[in-house]
N, C-alpha and C positions, 0 to 999 in steps of 0.2 A: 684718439678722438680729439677732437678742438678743445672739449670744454677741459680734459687734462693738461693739454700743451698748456692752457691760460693760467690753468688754476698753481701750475710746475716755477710759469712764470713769475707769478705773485708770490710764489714763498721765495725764490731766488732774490726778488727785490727787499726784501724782509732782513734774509741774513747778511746779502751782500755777499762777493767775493770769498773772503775772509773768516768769513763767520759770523757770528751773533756779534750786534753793536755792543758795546759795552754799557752799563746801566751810566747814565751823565752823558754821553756822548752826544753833541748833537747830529740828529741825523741828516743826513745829505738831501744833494734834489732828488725825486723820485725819479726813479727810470722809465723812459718812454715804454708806452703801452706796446705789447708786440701785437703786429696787426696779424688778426685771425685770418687764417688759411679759411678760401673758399671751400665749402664742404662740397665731397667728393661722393661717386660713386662706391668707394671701397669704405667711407663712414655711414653709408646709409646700411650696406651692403653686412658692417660691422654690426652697429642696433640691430637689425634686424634678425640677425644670425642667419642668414643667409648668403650665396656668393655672390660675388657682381656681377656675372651672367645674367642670373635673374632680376636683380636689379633692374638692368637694362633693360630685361624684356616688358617688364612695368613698367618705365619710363616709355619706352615705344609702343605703349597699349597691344603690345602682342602675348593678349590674358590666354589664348587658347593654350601656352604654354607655361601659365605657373598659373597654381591651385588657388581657390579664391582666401583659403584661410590663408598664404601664405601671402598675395597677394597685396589682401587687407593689412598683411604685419608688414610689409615693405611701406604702404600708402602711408602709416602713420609713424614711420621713421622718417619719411620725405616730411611728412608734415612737423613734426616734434626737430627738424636739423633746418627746416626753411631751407629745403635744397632745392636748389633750380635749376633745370637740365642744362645741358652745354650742347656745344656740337660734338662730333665723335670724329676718332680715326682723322682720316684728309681733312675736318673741316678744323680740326685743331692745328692743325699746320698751315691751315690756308686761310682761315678767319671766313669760312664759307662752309655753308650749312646744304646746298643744293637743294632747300627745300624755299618754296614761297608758299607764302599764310594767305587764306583767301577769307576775309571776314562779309559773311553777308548778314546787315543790320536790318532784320525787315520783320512785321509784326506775327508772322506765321509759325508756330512753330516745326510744322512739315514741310518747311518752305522748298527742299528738294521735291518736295512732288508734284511743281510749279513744272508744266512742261519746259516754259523758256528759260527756268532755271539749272533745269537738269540738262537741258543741250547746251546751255553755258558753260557751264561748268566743264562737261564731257570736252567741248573746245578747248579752254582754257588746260586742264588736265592732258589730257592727247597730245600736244604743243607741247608742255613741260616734261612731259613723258620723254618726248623724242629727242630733247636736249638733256636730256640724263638730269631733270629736276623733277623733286616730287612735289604735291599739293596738300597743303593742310586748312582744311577746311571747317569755320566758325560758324554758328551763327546766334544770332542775337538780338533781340528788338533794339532798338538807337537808346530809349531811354535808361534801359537796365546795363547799358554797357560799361564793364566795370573794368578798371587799371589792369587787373590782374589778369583779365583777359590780354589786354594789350601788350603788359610785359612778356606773357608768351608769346603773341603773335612777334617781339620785337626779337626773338631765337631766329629766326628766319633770315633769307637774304634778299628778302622783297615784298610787298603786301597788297592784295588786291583787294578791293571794297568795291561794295552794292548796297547805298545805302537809301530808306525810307524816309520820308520827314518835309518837314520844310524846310524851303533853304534856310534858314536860319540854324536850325539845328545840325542838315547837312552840313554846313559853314565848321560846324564848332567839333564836328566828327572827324571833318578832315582835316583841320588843325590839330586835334591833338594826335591822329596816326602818321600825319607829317612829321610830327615832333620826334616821333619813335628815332628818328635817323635813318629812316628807312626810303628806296625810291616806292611811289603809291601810284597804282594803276586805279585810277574810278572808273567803274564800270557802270555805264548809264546817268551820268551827272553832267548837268550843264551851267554848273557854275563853272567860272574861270579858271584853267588852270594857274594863272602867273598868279593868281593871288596866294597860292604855295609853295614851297621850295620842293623841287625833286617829285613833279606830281605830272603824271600823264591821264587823257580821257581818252575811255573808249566807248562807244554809247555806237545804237541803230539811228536812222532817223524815223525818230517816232511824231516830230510837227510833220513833216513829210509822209512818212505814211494818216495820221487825219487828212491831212489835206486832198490826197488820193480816196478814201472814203466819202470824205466829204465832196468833192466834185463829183464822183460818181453817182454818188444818190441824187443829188441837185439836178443831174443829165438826167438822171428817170423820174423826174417831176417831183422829187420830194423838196417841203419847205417847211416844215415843222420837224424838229429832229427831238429822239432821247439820248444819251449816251449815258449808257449803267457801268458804273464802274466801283469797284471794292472801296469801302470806305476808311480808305488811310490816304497817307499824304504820298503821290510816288512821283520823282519827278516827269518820267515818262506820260505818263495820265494827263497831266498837266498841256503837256507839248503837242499830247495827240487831240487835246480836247481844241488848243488855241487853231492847230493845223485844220480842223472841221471847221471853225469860227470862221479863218482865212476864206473859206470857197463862198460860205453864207454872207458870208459880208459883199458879196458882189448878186445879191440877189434880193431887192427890196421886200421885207417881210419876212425873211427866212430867221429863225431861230434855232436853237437847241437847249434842250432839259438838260440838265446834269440828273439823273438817278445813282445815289449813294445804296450799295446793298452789304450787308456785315460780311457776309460770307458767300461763299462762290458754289453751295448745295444748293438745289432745288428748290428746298425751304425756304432757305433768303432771299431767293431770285422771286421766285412766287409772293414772297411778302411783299417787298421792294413794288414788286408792280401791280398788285391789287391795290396797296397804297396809292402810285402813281395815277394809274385810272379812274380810281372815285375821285381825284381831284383835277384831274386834266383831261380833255377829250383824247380818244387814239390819235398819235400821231402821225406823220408819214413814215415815218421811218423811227424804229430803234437800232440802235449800234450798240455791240457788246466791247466789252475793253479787253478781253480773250475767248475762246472758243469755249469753256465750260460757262460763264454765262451764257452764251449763245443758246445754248440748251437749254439753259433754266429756262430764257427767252421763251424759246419755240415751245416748248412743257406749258408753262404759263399760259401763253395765246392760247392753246389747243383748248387749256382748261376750258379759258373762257369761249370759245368757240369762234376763235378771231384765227386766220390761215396768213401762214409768211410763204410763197411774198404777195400771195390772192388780193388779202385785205390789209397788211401792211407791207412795208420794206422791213429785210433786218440784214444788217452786215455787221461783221466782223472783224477782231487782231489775231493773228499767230493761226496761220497755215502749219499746223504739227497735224501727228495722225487721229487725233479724235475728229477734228475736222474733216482730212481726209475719209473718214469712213466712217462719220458720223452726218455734218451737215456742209457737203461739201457745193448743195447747194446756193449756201451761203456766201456771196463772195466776200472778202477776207484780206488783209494785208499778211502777204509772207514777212515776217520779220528775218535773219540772219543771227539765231540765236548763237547758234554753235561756231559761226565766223567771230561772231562779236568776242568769245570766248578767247578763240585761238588766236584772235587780232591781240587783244589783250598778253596772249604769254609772247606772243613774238614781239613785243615792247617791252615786256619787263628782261626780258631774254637780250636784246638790243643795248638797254641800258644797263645789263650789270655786265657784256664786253666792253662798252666804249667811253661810261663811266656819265654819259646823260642821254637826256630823254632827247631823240634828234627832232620826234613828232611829239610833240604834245596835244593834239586832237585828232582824233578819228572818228569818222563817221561815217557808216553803216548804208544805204542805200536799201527803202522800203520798196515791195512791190504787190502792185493789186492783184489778187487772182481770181477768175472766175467759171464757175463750171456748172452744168445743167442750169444757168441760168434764162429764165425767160426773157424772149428776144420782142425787141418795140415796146416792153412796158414802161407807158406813164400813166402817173397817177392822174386819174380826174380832177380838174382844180373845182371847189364847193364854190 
C-alpha cells in the first residue's frame, strides 16, 4: 500500500544507512521526500479485499456484474485512496483512451428526452461507434458545474459541449473545458471559435430557420406574432427569435411577443397563455420553439375555443415524429438534429488524426415543411 511505502520510508531517514545516530551527533540534511506512487487498481483492489477484475468492472459502471454490498466496499476504497481512473490496455501505451466525453450543460434534468437531444446524441454516438470511439455522456445545469466533473471529463481523448446560459456565462464554460487540454467541439454555440485554443463549432441554422417561419407567416398575412419559448437562456432561441425579427422588420407594424413558459406540459403551456391573453389581444400568429409546445399551443386554444389555423396561425421547430403524427398540420422548420450530431464526431474524429481543427464552423441548413396545410389563407387585416 502507498501509505506503508511512505511511512517504511520515514523510519529509513531516521536511522539512516548505518544505523541509529549516535546521541551528540548532529544530524544531516533530511532526505528528499520519496514521491508517492499513483494509486493503482491492484491498491484499491487490495483495501477492498477484493480482485482487480472487479475493481474494474466498478470503475466501468458495469454493476450488473458485482453485488451492490461489494460494490459499495470497492466505492469507498476509491474514495478513502483518492483514485482516479486511467486509461487501460492500448490506451496506456498509446496515451489514448478511444473515448470522447460529451457534457451537456443545460437546466433539465431529463434533458435526453429532448427529442433534438436524443437524435443528437444518436449522431454524434453512431459516428464514434464506426470509428472504433465510445461516448461518455454528462449532464449538468452551467451553474452547478463542478471541477470534479471536469477532471473526469479531462480522462477522455476529446470533449463535446451543449451549453445553456448567457453568453457570458457560455464565455466562461468554454474557457475553462479549453483549459482541460483538451480539443472541444460546441455544439450549437455562436460565439467565436478563435477566441479558444483547440475549439470547433457545430450548430444548425436556427437565425435561418426563424427567418423561414417568419417569412412564411408574413406571406399569409400575419403581423402580430407570439413566440413561446422555455424560460432559460439558450443560444438557439435567441437566433431563432432575431431570424423572425429579420422578415418583420420589412413589414411596417409588424411585431412579435416573446412568451416565456417554465416547462414544456400542458400545464405551463396553458398558464403561459391564459396569462398572455388577459393581457394582449389574440395575435396572428403564435410560433412554438418545438413541437411539444405546439400542443400545449393547440390544447390551450381549443380550451378557450379559439381553432389553429381558423382563427389563428400557429407554426413550429423540429419536424421529429410527435409532429409527424401529431400536428403535422402545422408547418414546422426540420431542424438536422442527428447530422448536427454526426457533423460534430466527424470533427472531433478529423482533429485527433491530423492534430487540428481544419474547419472550425459548421453550420447546418434549416428547412420549412408543410403538410395538410390550407391553401390561399390570409388573414383579414382589422
Amino acid at each position: 500500500m502507498p501509505g506503508n511505502h511512505t511511512r517504511l520510508a520515514a523510519e529509513k531517514g531516521k536511522s539512516g544507512a548505518d544505523g541509529p545516530k549516535r546521541k551528540g551527533t548532529k544530524p544531516g540534511p533530511a532526505p528528499p521526500m520519496a514521491k508517492q506512487a499513483r494509486v493503482s487498481l491492484a491498491d484499491v483492489a487490495a483495501a477492498a479485499h477484493v480482485s482487480v477484475m472487479t475493481v474494474s468492472n466498478v470503475v466501468r459502471g458495469r454493476e450488473d456484474l458485482v453485488k451492490q454490498e461489494t460494490r459499495e466496499r470497492v466505492q469507498a476504497a476509491i474514495g478513502a485512496l483518492n483514485y482516479r481512473p486511467q486509461t487501460y490496455g492500448r490506451a496506456l501505451r498509446t496515451s489514448r483512451t478511444s473515448t470522447i466525453g460529451l457534457l451537456i450543460a443545460v437546466q433539465e434534468e431529463d434533458f435526453l428526452s429532448s427529442p433534438w437531444t436524443s437524435r443528437m446524441v444518436a449522431g454524434l454516438s453512431n459516428y464514434l461507434n464506426r470509428n472504433d470511439y465510445g461516448l461518455l455522456v454528462h449532464g449538468q445545469t452551467p451553474l452547478k458545474l463542478e471541477e470534479a466533473l471536469l477532471l473526469r471529463l479531462s480522462n477522455t481523448d476529446g470533449l463535446c459541449v451543449m451549453l445553456s446560459g448567457t453568453s457570458e456565462v457560455r464565455q466562461d464554460l468554454l474557457r475553462r473545458v479549453t483549459q482541460l487540454g483538451l480539443p472541444v467541439v460546441a455544439l450549437q454555440e455562436h460565439l467565436d471559435p478563435t477566441q479558444f485554443d483547440d475549439l470547433a463549432i457545430v450548430r444548425q441554422d436556427d437565425y435561418g430557420g426563424g427567418a423561414l417561419v417568419g417569412r412564411h407567416l408574413v406571406r399569409q398575412g400575419a403581423r402580430r406574432l407570439a413566440f413561446l419559448e422555455l424560460a432559460f437562456s439558450f443560444p438557439a432561441m435567441s437566433q431563432r427569435m432575431d431570424g423572425i425579427r429579420s422578415e418583420l422588420g420589412k413589414k411596417k407594424g409588424a411585431y412579435v411577443h416573446k412568451m416565456e413558459c417554465r416547462g414544456d406540459t400542458i400545464k405551463d403551456v396553458m398558464a403561459v397563455t391564459e396569462k398572455y391573453l388577459s393581457e394582449h389581444e389574440l395575435p396572428d400568429a403564435f410560433i412554438a420553439a418545438n413541437e411539444r409546445l405546439a400542443l400545449g399551443l393547440l390544447a390551450s386554444l381549443k380550451d378557450r375555443g379559439i381553432a389553429a389555423p381558423d382563427d389563428v396561425l400557429l407554426a413550429s421547430f423540429n419536424a421529429f415524429d410527435l409532429w409527424a403524427y401529431a400536428i403535422n398540420q402545422v408547418p414546422t422548420i426540420d431542424f438536422p438534429a442527428y447530422e448536427v450530431g454526426a457533423r460534430a464526431g466527424k470533427r472531433m474524429i478529423e482533429r485527433r488524426e491530423s492534430g487540428t481543427f481544419r474547419t472550425r464552423t459548421d453550420i447546418l441548413p434549416a428547412k420549412l415543411v408543410r403538410r395538410d396545410e390550407p391553401r390561399d389563407r390570409t388573414l383579414s387585416r382589422k
